[in-house]
N, C-alpha and C positions, 0 to 999 in steps of 0.2 A: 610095380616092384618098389618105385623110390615110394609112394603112398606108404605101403606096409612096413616099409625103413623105416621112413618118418615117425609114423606108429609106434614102432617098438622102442625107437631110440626115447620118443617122450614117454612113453611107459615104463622104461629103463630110469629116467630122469628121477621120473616123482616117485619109483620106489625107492630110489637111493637118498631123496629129499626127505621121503616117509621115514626112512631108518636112519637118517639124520635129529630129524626131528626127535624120534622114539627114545633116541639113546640118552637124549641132552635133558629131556624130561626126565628118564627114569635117573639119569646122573644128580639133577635137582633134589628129586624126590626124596633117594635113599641117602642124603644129606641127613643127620640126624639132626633136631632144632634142638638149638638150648637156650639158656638164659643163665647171665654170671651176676651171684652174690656182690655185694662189698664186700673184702675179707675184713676177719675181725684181728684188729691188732693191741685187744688188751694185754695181754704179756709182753709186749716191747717198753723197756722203759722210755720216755715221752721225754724227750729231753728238749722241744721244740713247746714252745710255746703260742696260742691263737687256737683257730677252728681248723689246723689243716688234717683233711681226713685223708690218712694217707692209704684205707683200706679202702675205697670208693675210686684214691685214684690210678693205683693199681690192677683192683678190678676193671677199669677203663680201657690200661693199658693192653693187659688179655683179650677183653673183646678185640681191641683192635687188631694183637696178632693173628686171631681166630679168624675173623675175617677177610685177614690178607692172603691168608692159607686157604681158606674157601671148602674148607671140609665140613665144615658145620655152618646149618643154618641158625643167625644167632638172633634171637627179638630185641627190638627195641628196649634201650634202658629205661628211657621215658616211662614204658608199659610198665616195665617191672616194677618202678619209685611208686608207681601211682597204685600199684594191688599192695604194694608194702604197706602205706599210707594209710588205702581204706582199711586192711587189717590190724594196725597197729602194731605192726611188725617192731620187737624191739634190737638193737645195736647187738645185746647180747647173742640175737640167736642167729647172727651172722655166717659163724663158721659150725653152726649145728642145728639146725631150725627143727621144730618138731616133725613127725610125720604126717601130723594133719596141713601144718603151714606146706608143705611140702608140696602135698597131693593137692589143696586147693589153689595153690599159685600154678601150680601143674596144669591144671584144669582152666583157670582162669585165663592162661595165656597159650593155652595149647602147646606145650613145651614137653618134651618128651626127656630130657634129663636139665638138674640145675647144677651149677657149677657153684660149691662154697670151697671157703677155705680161710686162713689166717696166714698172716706174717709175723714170722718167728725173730726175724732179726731185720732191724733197720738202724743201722747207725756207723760206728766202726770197730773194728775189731780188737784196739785197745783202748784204754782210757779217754776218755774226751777231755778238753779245757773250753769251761765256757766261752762265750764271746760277747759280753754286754747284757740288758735285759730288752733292749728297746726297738734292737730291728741292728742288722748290718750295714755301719758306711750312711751315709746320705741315701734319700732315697729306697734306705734297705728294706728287705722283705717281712722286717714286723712277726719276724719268727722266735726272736728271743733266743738267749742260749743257743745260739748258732752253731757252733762249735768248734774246735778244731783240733787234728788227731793224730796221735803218732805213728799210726798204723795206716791200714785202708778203707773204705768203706767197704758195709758188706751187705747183704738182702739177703734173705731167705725166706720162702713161700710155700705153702703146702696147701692142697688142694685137693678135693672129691668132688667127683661126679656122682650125682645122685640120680637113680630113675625115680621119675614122679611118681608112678601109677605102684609102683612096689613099696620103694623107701630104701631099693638095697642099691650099696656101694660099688661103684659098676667100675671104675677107676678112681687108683690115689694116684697122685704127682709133686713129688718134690723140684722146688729151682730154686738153685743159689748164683748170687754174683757176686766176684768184687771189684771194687776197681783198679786200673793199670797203675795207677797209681795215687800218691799220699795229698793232703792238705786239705783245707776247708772242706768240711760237709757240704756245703753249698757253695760254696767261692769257685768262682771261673767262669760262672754264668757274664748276662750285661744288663743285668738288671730287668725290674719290671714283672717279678714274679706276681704272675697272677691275676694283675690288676685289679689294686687296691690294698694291700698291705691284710693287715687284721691275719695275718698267720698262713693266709692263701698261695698256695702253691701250683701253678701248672705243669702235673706232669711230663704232659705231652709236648710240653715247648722245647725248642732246641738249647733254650738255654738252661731248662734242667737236664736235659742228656750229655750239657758241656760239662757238668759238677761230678766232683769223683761219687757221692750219691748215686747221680742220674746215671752214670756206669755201670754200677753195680744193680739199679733197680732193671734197666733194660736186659742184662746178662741173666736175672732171675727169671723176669719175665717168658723170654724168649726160651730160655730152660723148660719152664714149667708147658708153654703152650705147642711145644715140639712132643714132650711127654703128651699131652691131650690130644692130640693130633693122630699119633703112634695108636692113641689106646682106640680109636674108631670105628679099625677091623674088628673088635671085642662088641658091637653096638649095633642096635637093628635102627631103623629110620625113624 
């Protein structure tokens, strides 16, 4: 009698290890994968000076909330630079890339939707006054026109989900932020953006989320990747 106990209780075990297992795969699975553009941010006026690509590092920020949300499987950025690269992807077709660029980056990285989109607003919400041409302060970030404003800062972001294998718009999302409060577009950090001056910015550093900028760009972000998130139930694997 204890034998055949023993028996079913381990047969008991490993089916419930079996349907452990089965649920965590199929959970994995029906993750849909994607891959995020740079947005494009031709229409903001540029009032920063240098190489800072602020549509690259936004797009950054995204992946990253995507990832911490864990609903979507998301490819390496690396992969994605590298098919842009061999195809000579241009800056332009950022927030609208053809259907062909679409379906063969689709294809190329097995990605079942791409995520584009641009930034509509990055700066502050009323007039700026310059700040110099040569970088803020000692040490400053080499951004030029730095600026500072009587108003807030603000972000805005707009965004499509693209299915690879169609071309058709499977989700839009809008985020906007601004921030709690006024002064320096960048001022309030402690320096050290980016290492190395020449215009470079690290988003992702605490010292740009200390700046009424970094405020506002986290509040869009986070906006827009709550809208993508939502839109999933809408989305096959």
């Amino acid at each position: 009698m204890c034998k055949a106990f023993r028996a079913m209780r381990v047969a008991g075990l490993s089916l419930a290890a079996l349907a452990l297992t089965s649920s965590v795969t199929f959970a994995q699975s029906s993750r849909p994968t994607v891959t995020v553009f740079d947005l494009d941010f031709g229409s903001v006026q540029q009032w920063w000076s240098g190489n800072w690509d602020i549509g690259k590092g936004i797009a950054d920020l995204i992946v990253d909330e995507l990832v911490n949300d864990g609903s979507y499987r998301i490819i390496e950025r690396k992969a994605l630079d590298k098919i842009l690269a061999e195809q000579n992807f241009s800056n332009s077709e950022r927030a609208d890339p053809s259907a062909a660029t679409v379906a063969q980056i689709g294809k190329a990285l097995g990605v079942k939707y791409m995520i584009v989109g641009s930034i509509t607003k990055f700066g502050t919400e009323d007039k700026k006054v310059g700040v110099g041409g040569g970088g803020w302060g000692r040490g400053g970030f080499g951004l030029g026109k730095v600026g500072t404003s009587k108003g807030k800062a603000t972000v805005a972001i707009t965004v499509r989900m693209v299915d690879t294998t169609t071309g058709e718009i499977m989700a839009s999302a809008k985020g906007e932020g601004t921030s709690k409060r006024t002064g320096l577009l960048l001022g309030g950090g402690g320096g050290g953006w980016g290492g190395g001056g020449g215009g470079s910015v690290e988003m992702g550093s605490s010292d740009f989320r200390e700046t009424i900028l970094g405020e506002a760009t986290e509040a869009a972000v986070k906006d827009v990747a709550t809208k993508l998130v939502n839109a999933k139930s809408r989305l096959g694997s």
